[in-house]
N, C-alpha and C positions, 0 to 999 in steps of 0.2 A: 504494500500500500504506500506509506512515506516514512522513509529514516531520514533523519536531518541526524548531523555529526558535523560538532564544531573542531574544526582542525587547530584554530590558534587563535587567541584572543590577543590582541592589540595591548601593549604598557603602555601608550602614550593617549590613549580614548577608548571608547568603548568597542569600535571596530574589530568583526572577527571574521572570520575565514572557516565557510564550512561546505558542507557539503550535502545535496538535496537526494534523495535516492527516490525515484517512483520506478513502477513499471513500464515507464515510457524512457528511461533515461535517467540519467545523472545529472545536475546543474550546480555547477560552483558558484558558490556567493561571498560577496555581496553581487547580485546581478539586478543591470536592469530588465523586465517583464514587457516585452516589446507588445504593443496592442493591437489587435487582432480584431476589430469589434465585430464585424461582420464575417467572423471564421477566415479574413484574407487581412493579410497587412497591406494597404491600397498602394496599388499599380505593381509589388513583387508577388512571383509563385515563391511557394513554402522553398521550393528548391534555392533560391535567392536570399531570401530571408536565411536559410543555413549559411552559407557563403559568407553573409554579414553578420554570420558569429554571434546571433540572435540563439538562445539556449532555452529559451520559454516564453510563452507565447501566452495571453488574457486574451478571450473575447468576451462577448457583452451578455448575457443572459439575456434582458429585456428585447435588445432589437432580433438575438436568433429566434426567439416565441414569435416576433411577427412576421418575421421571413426568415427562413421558410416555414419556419415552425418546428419544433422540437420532435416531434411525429417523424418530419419527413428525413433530418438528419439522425433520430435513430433507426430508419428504415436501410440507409449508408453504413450501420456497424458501429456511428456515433463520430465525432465529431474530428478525431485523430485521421479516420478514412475518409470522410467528405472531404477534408480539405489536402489530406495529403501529407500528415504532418507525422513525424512518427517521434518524435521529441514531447516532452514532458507539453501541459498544458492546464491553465487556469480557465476556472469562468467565475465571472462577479455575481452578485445577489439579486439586481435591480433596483438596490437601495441608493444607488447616486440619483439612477431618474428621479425619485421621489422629490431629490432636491432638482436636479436641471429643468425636468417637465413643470416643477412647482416654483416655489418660491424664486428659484434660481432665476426663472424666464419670466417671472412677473415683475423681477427687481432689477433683471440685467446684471446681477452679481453671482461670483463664482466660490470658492475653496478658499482662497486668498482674497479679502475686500478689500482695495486699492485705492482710497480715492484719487490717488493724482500715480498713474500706471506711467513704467518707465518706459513701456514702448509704445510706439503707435499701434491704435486696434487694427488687426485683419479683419475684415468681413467679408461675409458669405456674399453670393449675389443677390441674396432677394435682401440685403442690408440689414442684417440680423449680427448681433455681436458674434464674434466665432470664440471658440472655446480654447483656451491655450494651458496646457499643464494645471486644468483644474480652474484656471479662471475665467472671466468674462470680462473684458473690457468694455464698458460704456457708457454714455453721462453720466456724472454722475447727479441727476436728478430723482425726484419722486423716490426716494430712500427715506425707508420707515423701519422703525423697530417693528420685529416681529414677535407679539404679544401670545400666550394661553390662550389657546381655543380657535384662534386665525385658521385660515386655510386657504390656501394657494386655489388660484382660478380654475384649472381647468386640472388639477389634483385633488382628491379626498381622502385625507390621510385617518382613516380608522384605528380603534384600538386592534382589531383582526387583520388588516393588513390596507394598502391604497388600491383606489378605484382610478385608473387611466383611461385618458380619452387615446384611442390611439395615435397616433401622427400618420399613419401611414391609409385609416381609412374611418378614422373616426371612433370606430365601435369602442364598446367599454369595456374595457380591461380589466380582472379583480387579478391583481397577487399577492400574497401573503407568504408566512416562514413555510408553511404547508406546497405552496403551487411552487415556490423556488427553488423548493428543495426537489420536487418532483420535476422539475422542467432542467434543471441540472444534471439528475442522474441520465436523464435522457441526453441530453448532450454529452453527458460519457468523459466529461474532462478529469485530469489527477488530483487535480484542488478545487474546490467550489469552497465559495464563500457563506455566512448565515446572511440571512434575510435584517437589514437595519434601516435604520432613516437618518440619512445622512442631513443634520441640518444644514441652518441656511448663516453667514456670517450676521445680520441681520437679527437674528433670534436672540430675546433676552433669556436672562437666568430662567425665569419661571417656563416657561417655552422649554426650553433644552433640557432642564428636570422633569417634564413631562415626557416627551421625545424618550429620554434615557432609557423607563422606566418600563416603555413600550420595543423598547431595541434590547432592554436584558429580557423581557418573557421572552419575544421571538427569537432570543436565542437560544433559550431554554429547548423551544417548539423546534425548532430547525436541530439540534442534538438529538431530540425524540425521533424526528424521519429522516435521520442521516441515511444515504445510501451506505451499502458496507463494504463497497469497492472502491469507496474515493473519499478522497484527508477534505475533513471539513475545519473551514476556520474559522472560530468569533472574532467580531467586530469591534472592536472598542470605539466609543464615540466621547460625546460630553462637551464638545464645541471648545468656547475659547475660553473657558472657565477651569479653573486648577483643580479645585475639588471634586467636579464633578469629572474630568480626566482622570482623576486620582481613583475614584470611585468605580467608572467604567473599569476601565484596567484591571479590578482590584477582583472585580464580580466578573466580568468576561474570562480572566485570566486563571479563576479558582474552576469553570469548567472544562472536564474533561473533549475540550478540541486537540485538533492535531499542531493549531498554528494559531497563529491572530494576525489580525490587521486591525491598521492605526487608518478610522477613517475620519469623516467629518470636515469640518470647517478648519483653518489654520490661520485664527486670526488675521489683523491688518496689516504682516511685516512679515522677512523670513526668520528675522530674530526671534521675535517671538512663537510661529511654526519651528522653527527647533527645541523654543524652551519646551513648546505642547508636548513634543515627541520626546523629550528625555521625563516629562510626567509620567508620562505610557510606562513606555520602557524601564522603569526603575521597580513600575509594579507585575510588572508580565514574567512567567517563568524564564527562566535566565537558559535554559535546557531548549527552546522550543523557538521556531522558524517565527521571523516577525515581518511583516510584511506593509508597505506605507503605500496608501492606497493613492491614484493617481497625482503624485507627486516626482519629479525628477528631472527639473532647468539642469544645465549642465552645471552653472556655478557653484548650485546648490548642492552635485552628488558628494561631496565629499564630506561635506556636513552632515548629510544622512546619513553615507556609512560610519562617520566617525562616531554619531549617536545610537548608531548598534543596532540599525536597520537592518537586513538581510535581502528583501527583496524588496523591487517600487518599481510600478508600470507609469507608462508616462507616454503621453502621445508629442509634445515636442519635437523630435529630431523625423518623423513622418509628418506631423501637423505643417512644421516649419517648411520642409524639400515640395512639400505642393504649393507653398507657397513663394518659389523660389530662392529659397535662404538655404544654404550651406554653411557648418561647422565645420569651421577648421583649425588650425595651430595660432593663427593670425586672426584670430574669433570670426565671429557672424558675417559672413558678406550676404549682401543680396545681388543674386548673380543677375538678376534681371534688369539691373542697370545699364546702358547705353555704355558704361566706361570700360565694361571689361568685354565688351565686343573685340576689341585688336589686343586682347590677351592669352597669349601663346603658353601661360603656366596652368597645369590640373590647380583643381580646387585645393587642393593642398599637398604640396613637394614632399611631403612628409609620411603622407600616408600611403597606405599600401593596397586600398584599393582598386579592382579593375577599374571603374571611373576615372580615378589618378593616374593610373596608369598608361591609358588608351585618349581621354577625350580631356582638350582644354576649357577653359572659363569661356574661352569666344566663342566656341561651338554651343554650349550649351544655351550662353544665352542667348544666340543666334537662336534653337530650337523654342527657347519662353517667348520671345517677342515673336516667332514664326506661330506661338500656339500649337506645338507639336507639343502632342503627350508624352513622349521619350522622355524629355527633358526631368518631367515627376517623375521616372523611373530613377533614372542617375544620380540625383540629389538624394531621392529616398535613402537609396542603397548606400550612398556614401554617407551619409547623416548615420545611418544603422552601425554600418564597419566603423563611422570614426568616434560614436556615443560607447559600442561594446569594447573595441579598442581600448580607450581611456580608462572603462571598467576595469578591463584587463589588467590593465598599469595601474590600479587601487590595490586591485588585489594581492600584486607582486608585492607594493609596498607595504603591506600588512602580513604578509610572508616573511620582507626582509627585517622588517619594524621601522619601517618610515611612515607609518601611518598610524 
């Protein structure tokens, strides 16, 4: 099922060096959890995604239930053979929608509430904030505390689980700890998540004590219908409040799961999203897989592993390559610029990338302003090889004790 085996723990932080064992495969950690939502990491086949040293892979609960449906992907043998993937494999709860679909898209705020964001927002084309590492960029206007008993528009969040409208045809949706748990085993992944409600930055004390309270039974509920072939993990929530972090942790951490993850809100700063996560962390079995739920800027990885994260999915370095941005040694460029057209160097001299190796900055962006899809290939994949890369290099250094 899942052996986790800590190889070496860090003297200079918390950071350690272990080892994930499922049925599907081995994964060394600290790693990052490449996202998958729709059972494909968009524009690579799984065979590419290996290539770029990608070692495990999340997809999305919620969006596989409406397409294609959990039915038809276990009629496939489950989710490793629909997609092709023979490497270890997550899937989430549904409990982020609860916030994105809810409060998140009523307030235009994300995981991190930002009022004044360091970068400029992307947006989709129908002019909708786009979503980056957990946050939303957007005015910041019509910002309200989120009060006891509120409820997001077009979400109903029950004590038995939320009612969704669907996005994709309207109908209503009911999931709870019960359909999650049953709509995962059918996806067939090696780790599934408990069913939570991930609040909203927005949410006061009384709000988030409430929340809590309905995220520890369901995770009670979600233990009771564990499948008995795949590692189930509690959720620890409690927003941006210390005690009620402390408490999550405390209660999530004393049931018998295979692992945990650190979800919820991360405050308005990454200093204080670190202090959250050394709250967690200080009450969670010290023996067991810990996992930070869509969390992972590249500035930020080292502060995560140093706080004794083990694993963190993160859509960044694919969110970013569709939007023309590549990471490199010489940070962020956006290759889509007019300047790096008569530019004869790969996106980074350094890396070892087929991309690096084979095509320059002028080609590619010659393919973005051409509006050739190639292009979202390229960047993907190098964003992948140069984010897992860098992992790499944590993890030597927590081998050699530089970390």
């Amino acid at each position: 099922m899942l052996e986790f085996k800590i190889l070496k723990k860090s003297k200079n932080s918390n950071a350690r060096l272990g080892v994930l064992k499922t049925s599907h495969g081995v994964v060394e950690t600290p790693v990052l959890v490449t996202v998958a939502t729709q059972a494909v990491v968009k524009t690579l086949t799984s065979e590419e995604v290996k290539q770029a040293k990608s070692q495990l892979l999340i997809a999305n609960t919620f969006h596989l239930h409406l397409k294609p449906g959990e039915k038809i992907v276990k009629s496939f043998g489950g989710l490793h053979k629909f997609m092709n993937w023979d490497r270890p494999l997550m899937t989430d709860s549904g409990g982020f929608q609860v916030f994105s679909l809810g409060f998140g898209s009523d307030h235009g705020v994300g995981k991190i509430f930002k009022r004044d964001a360091n970068i400029r927002p992307i947006r989709q084309a129908q002019g909708r904030p786009e979503q980056v590492e957990g946050r939303m960029y957007a005015n910041d206007t019509n910002k309200k505390i989120i009060s006891k008993g509120q409820q997001p528009r077009n979400v109903k969040i029950t004590s038995d689980g939320v009612f969704f409208n669907s996005p994709v045809d309207g109908r209503k949706i009911f999931l709870g700890p019960k359909e999650s748990m049953k709509i995962q085993q059918a996806l067939g992944a090696d780790i599934i998540f408990a069913f939570d409600e991930c609040t909203s930055p927005l949410a006061d004390y009384e709000y988030t004590k409430k929340s809590l309270v309905k995220t520890h039974r369901w995770a009670k509920i979600c233990l009771e219908n564990k499948p008995t072939k795949q590692a189930l993990f509690g959720i620890t929530q409690g927003g941006k409040f210390k005690d009620l972090r402390i408490e999550s942790a405390k209660f999530i951490g004393s049931l018998p799961f295979d692992g945990f993850g650190i979800g919820g809100e991360f405050g308005g700063d990454k200093d204080t999203m670190i202090k959250m996560i050394g709250w967690t962390i200080k009450e969670l079995p010290s023996d067991m897989p810990r996992h930070l739920l869509g969390i992972g800027h590249l500035e930020d990885i080292p502060k995560i592993i140093k706080s004794g994260v083990d694993t963190f999915d993160c859509i960044v370095p694919t969110h970013y390559a569709r939007h023309g941005y590549a990471f490199t040694s010489e940070g962020r460029l956006d290759i889509s610029k007019a300047k790096f057209l008569n530019d004869k160097k790969p996106l980074d001299k350094k890396c070892g990338c087929f991309v690096c190796q084979n095509y320059s900055r002028g080609y590619i962006t010659h393919l973005l302003k051409a509006k050739e899809i190639t292009p979202l290939k390229l960047l993907t994949f190098h964003n992948l090889y140069f984010f897992n890369s860098y992992i790499e290099k944590l993890r030597n250094d927590i081998k050699e004790g530089r970390l």
